[in-house]
BALUM-939471 format. One line per field, with one value per atom (N, C-alpha, C): residue number from 1; residue in one letter; atom name; x, y, z. Coordinates in pm, 1 decimal, always signed. Example, Ala and Ser with C-alpha at 12.3 -4.5 7.8 and 13.67 -1.06 7.14 Angstrom:
<timars>
num	c(1/1/1/2/2/2);
residu	c(A/A/A/S/S/S);
atome	c(N/CA/C/N/CA/C);
xx	c(+1319.0/+1230.0/+1320.0/+1285.0/+1367.0/+1290.0);
yy	c(-569.0/-450.0/-330.0/-225.0/-106.0/+3.0);
zz	c(+780.0/+780.0/+780.0/+708.0/+714.0/+787.0);
</timars>
This chain:
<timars>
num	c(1/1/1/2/2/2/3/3/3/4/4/4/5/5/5/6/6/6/7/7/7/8/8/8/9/9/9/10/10/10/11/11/11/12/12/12/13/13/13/14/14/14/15/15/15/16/16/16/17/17/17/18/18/18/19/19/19/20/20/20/21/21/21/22/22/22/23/23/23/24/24/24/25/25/25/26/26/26/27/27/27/28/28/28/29/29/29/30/30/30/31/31/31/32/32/32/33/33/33/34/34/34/35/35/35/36/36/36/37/37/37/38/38/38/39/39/39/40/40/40/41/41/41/42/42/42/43/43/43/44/44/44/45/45/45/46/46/46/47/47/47/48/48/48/49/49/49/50/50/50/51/51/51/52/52/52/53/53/53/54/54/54/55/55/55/56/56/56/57/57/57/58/58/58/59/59/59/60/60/60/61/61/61/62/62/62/63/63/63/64/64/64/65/65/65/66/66/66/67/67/67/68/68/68/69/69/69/70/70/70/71/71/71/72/72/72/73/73/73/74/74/74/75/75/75/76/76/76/77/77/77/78/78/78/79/79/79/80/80/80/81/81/81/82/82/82/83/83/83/84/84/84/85/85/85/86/86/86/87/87/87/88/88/88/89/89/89/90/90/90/91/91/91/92/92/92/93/93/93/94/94/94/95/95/95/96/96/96/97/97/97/98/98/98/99/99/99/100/100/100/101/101/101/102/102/102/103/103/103/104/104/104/105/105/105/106/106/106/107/107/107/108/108/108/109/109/109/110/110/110/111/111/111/112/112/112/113/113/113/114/114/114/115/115/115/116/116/116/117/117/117);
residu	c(X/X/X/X/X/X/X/X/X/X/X/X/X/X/X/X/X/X/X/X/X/X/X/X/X/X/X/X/X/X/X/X/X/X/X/X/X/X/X/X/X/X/X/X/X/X/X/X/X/X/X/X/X/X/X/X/X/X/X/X/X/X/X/X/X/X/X/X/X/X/X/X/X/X/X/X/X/X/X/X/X/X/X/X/X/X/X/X/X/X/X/X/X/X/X/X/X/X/X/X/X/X/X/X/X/X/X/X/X/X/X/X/X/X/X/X/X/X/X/X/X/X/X/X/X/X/X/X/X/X/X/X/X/X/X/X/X/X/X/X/X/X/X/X/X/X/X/X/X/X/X/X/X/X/X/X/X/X/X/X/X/X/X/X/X/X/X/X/X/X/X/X/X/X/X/X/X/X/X/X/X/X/X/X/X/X/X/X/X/X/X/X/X/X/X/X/X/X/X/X/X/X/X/X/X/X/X/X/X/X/X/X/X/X/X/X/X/X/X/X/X/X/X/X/X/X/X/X/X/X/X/X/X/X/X/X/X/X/X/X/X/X/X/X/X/X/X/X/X/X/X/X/X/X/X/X/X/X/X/X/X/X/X/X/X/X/X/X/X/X/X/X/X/X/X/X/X/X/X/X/X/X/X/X/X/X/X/X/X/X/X/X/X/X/X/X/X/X/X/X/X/X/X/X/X/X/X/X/X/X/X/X/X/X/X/X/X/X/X/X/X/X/X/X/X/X/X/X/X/X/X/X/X/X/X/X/X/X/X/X/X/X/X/X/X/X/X/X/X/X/X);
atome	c(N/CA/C/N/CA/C/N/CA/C/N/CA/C/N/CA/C/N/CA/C/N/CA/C/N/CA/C/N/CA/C/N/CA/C/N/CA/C/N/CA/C/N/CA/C/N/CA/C/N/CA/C/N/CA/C/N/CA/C/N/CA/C/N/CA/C/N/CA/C/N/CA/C/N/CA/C/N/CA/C/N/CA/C/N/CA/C/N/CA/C/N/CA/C/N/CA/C/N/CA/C/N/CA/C/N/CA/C/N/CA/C/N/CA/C/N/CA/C/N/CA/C/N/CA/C/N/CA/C/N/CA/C/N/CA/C/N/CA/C/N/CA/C/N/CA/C/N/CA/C/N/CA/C/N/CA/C/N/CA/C/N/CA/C/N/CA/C/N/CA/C/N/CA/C/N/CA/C/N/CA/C/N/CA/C/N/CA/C/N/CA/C/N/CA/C/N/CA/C/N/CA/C/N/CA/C/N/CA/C/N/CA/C/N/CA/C/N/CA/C/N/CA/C/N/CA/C/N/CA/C/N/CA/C/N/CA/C/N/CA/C/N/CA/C/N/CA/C/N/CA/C/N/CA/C/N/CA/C/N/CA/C/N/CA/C/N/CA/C/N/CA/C/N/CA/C/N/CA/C/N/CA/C/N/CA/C/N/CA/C/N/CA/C/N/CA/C/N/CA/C/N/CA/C/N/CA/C/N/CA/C/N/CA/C/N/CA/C/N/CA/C/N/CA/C/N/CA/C/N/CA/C/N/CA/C/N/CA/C/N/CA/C/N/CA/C/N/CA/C/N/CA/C/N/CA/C/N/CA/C/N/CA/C/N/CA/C/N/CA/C/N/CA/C/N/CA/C/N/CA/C/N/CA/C/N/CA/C/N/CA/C/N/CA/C/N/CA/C/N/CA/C/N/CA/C/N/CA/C);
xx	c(+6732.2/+6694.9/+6810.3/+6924.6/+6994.6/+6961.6/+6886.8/+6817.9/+6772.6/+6715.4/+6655.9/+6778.7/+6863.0/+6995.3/+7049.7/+7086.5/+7156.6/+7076.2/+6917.4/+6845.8/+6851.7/+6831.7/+6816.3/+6972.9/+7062.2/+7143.7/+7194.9/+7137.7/+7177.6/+7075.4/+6936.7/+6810.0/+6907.3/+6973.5/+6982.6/+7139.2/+7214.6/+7357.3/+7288.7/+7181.9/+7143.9/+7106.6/+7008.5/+6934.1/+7037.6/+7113.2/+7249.6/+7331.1/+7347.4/+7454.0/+7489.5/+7337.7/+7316.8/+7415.8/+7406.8/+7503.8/+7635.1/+7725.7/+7860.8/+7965.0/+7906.6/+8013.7/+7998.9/+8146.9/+8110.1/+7982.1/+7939.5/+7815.3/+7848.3/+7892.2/+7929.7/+7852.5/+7847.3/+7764.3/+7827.5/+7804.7/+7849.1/+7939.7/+8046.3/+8193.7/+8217.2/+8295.0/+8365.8/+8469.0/+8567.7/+8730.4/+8805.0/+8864.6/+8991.5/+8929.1/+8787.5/+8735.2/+8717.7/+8774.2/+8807.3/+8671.5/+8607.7/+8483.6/+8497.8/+8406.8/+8271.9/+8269.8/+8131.8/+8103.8/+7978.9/+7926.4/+7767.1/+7800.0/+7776.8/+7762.6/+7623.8/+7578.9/+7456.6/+7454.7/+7380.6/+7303.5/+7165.8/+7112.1/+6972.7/+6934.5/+6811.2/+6732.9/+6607.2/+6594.1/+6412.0/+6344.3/+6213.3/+6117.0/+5984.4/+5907.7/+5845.9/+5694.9/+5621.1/+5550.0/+5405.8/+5380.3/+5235.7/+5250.4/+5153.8/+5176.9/+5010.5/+5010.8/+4849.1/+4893.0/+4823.8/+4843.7/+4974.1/+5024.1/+5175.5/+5262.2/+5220.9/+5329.8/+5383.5/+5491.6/+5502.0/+5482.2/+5399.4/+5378.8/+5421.6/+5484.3/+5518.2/+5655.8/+5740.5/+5891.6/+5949.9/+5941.6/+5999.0/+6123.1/+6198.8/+6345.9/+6377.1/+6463.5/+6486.6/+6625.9/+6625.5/+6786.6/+6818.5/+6998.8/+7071.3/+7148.1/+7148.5/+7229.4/+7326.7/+7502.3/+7580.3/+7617.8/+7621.8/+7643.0/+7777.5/+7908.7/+8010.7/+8059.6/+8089.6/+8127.1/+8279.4/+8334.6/+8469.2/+8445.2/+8339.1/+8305.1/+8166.7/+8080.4/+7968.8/+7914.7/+7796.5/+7751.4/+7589.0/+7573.7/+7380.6/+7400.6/+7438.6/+7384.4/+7358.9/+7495.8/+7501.6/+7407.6/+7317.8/+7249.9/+7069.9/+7078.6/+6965.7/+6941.3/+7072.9/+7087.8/+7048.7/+7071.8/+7101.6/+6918.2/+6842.3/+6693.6/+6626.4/+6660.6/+6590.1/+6611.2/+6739.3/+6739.9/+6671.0/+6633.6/+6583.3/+6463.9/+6409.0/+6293.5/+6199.0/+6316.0/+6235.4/+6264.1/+6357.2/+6330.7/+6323.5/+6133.1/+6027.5/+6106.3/+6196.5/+6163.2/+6167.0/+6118.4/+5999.8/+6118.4/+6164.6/+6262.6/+6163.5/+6253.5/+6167.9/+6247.6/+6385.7/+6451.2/+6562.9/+6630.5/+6732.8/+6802.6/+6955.1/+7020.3/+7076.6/+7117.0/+7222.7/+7337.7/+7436.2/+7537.7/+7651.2/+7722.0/+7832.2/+7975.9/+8053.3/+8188.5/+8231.2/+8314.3/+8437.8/+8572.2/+8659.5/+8793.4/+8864.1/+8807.4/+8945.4/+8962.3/+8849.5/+8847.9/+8836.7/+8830.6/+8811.1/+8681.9/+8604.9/+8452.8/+8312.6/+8217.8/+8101.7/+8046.3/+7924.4/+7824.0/+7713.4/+7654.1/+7420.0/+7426.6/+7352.9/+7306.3/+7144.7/+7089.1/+6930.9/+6880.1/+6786.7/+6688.7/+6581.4/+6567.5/+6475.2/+6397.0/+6264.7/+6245.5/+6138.6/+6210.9/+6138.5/+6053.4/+5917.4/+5848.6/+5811.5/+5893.8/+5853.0/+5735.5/+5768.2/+5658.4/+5750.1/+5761.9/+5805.9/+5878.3/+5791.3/+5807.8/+5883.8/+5930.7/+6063.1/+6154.6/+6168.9/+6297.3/+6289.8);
yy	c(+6347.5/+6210.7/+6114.7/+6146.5/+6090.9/+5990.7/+5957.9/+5832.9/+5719.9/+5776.5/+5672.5/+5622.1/+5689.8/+5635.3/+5544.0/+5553.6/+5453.3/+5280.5/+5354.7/+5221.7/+5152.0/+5227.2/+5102.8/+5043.6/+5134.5/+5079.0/+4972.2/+4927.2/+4811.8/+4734.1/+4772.9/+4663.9/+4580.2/+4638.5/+4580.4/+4459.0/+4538.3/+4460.2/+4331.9/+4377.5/+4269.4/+4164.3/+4195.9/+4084.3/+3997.0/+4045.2/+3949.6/+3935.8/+3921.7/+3854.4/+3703.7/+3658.2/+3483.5/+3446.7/+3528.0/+3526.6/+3498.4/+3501.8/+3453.5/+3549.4/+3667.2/+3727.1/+3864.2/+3971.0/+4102.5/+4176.0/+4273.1/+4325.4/+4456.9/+4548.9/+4656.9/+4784.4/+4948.8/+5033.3/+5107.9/+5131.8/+5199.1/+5191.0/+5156.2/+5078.8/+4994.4/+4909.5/+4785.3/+4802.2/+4890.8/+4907.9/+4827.9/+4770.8/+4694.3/+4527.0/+4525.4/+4413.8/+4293.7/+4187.6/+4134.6/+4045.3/+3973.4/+3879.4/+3745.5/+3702.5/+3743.0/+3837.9/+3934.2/+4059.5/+4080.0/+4197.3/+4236.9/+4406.2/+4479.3/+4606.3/+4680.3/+4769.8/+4782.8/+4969.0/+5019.4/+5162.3/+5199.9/+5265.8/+5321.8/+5437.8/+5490.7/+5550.5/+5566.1/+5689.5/+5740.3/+5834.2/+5742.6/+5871.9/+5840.5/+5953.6/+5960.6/+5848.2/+5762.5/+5674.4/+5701.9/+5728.7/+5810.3/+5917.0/+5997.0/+6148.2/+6196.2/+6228.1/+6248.0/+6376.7/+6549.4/+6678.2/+6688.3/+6680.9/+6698.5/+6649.9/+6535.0/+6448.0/+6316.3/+6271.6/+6165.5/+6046.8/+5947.6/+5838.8/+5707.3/+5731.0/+5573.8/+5642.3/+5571.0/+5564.5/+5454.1/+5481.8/+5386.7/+5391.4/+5270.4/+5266.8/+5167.9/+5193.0/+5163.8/+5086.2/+4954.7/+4906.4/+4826.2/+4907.9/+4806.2/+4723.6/+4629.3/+4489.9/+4462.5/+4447.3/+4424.2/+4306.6/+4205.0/+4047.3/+4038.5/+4044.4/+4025.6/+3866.8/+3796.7/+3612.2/+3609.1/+3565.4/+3489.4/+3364.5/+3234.6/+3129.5/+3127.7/+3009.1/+2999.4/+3094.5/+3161.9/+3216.8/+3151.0/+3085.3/+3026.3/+3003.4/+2882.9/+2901.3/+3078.9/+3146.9/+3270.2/+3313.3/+3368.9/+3441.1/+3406.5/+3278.7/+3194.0/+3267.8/+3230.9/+3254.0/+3426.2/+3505.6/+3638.3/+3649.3/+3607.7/+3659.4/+3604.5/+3475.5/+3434.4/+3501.4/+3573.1/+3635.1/+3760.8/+3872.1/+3939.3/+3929.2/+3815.6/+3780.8/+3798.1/+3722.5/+3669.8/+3756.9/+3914.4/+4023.1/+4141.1/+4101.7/+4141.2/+4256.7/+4261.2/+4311.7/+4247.2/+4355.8/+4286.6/+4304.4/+4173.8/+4261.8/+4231.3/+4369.4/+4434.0/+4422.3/+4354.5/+4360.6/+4272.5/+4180.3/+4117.5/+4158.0/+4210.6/+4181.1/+4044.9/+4068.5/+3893.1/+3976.0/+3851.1/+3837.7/+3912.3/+3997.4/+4110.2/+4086.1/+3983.0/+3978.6/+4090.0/+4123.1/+4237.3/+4220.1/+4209.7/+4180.7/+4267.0/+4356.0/+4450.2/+4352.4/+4290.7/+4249.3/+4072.7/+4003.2/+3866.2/+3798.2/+3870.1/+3856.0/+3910.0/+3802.5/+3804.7/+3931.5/+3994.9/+4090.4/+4071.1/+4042.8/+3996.4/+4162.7/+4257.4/+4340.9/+4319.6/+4293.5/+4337.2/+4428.4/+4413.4/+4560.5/+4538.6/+4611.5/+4562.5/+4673.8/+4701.5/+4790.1/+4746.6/+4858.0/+4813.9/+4948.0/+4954.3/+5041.4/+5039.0/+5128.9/+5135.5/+5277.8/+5265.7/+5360.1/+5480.5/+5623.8/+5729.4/+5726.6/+5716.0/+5702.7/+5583.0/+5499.6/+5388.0/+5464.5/+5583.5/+5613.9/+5745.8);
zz	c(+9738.9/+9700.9/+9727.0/+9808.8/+9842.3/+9905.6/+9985.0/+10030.0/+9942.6/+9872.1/+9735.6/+9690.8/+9651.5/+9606.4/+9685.5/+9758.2/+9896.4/+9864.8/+9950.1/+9929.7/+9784.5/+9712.2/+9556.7/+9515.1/+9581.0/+9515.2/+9642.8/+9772.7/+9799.4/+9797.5/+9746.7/+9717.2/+9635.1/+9517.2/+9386.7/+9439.6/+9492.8/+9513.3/+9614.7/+9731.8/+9810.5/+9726.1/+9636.3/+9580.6/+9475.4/+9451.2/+9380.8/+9422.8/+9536.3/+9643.3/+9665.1/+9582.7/+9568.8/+9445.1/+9341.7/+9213.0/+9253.7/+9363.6/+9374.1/+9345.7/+9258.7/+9225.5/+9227.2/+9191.1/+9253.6/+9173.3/+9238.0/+9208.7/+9227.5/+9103.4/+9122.5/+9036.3/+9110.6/+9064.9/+8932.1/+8852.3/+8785.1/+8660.2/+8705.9/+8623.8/+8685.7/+8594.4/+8630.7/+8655.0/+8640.7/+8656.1/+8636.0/+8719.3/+8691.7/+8796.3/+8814.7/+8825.6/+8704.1/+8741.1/+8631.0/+8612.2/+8472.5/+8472.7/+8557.3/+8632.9/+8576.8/+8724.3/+8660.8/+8712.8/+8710.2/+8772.6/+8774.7/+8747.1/+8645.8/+8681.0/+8652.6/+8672.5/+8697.1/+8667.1/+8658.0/+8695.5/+8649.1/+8641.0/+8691.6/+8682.9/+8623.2/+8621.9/+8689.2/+8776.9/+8825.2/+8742.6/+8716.9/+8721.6/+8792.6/+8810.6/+8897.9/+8825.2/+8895.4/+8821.3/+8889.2/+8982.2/+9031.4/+9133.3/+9117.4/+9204.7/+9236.7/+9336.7/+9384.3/+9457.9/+9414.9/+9466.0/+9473.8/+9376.2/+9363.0/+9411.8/+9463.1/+9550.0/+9482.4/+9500.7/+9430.3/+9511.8/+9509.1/+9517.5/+9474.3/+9409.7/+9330.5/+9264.4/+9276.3/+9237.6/+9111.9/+8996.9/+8872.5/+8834.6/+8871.8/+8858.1/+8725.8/+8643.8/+8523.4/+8563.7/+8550.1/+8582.8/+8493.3/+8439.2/+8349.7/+8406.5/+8384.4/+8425.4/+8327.8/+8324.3/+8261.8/+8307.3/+8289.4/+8333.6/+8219.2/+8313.9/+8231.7/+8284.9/+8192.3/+8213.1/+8098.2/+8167.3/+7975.1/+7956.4/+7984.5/+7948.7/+7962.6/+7967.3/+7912.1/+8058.2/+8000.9/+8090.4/+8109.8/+8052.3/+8020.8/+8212.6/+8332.3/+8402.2/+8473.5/+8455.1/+8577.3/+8529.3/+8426.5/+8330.8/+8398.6/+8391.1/+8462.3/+8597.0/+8683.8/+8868.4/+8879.0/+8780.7/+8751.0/+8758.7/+8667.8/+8597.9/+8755.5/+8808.3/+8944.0/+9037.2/+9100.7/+9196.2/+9172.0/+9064.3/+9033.6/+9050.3/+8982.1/+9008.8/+9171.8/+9239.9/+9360.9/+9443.5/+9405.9/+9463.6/+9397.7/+9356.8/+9266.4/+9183.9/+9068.8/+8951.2/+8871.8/+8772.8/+8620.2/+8510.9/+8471.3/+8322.9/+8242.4/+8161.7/+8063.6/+7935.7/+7882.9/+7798.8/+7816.0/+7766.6/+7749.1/+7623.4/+7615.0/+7500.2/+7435.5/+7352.0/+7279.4/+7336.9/+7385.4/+7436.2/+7324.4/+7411.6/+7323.4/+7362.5/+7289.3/+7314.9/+7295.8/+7436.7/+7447.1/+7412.7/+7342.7/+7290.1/+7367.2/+7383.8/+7522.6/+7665.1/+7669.3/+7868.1/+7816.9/+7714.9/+7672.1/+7746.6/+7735.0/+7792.5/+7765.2/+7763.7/+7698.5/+7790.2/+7770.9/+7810.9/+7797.0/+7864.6/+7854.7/+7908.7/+7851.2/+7892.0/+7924.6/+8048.9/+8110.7/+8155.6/+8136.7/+8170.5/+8247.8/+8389.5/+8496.1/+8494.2/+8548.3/+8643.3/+8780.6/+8925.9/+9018.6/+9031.4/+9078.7/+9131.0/+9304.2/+9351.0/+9505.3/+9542.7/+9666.4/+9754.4/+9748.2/+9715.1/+9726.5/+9941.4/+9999.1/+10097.5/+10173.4/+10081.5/+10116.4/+10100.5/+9986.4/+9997.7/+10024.0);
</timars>
């Protein structure tokens, strides 16, 4: 499923590339705010004779900002939007005192064709 991996994880970095800022998998490291970090979950979402058909990806969005974040947060839900996933969850904003920066944690998911990836 190494393929699936590849593709979603530059569906997701492509489609927030409009956001301005880095867009990274996994950890944030020593990337300083504001930031995008992200990861993901599959499970399988339709299957016909044992095949899987439909692919359900579960994506967290870490939107790290150290000042107001209301527009990036906005630019963040539209670009998502307009490359079709559905959020499914927004957190309240979580000051970090280690990194001096806010956190919106979101929650997307996209459903593709088994056969995209």
């Amino acid at each position: 499923k190494k393929g699936g991996d590849e593709m979603i994880n530059k569906l997701i970095i492509n489609s927030l590339k409009g956001a301005g800022i880095p867009v990274l998998y996994g950890l944030r490291g020593d990337t300083p705010p504001p930031c995008i970090v992200f990861n993901y979950y599959e499970e399988p979402f339709a299957s016909s004779c044992d095949v899987e058909e439909l692919t359900k990806y579960k994506i967290l969005l870490n939107v790290y900002h150290n000042g107001d974040f209301t527009e990036l947060i906005g630019k963040v839900k539209k670009l998502m939007n307009d490359n079709g996933f559905t959020r499914t969850m927004q957190q309240n904003a979580i000051y970090n005192d280690t990194i001096g920066a806010w956190n919106v944690p979101i929650e997307y998911i996209k459903i593709l064709e088994s056969e995209m990836i």
